[in-house]
N, C-alpha and C positions, 0 to 999 in steps of 0.2 A: 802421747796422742794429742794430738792438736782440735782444738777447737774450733766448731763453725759457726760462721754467724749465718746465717738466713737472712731473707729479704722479709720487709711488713708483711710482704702480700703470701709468704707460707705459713707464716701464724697466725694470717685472718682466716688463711684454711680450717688451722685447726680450730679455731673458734667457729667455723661453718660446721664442720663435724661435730664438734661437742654440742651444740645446739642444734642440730638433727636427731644423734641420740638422746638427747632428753626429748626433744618434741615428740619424737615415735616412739617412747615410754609412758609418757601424757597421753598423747593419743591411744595408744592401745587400752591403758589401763583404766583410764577413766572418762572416754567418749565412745560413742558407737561409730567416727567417720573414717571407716575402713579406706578410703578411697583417698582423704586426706595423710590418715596413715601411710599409706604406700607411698604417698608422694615425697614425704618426708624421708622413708625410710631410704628407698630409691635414691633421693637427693646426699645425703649421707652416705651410701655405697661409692656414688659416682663420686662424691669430695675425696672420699678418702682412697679411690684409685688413682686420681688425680695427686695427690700426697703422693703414693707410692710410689708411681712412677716419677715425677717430679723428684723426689728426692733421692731414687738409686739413677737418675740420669743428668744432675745435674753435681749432689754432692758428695 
């Protein structure tokens, strides 16, 4: 099996993701701003769609 390399810009993804899900973990568990939580959570769905398709359509 061959190895792929990635561009910066699909591992700055996944560091958009990983720091979505911590913020809407922070957020949820130890604020009350429902409305910043969604935006986060929100933001991290659409990163990691973006992942998904990105990576079954490109590698």
């Amino acid at each position: 099996m061959e190895s792929a390399t990635y561009p910066p810009a699909w591992y700055l993804l996944w560091l958009v993701i990983a720091v979505c899900g911590v913020g809407t973990w922070f957020l949820r568990n130890f604020t009350e701003r429902v409305e910043a939580t969604r935006f986060v959570a929100f933001s991290g769905v659409a990163a990691m769609s973006v992942m998904v398709v990105w990576t079954f359509t490109q590698f």
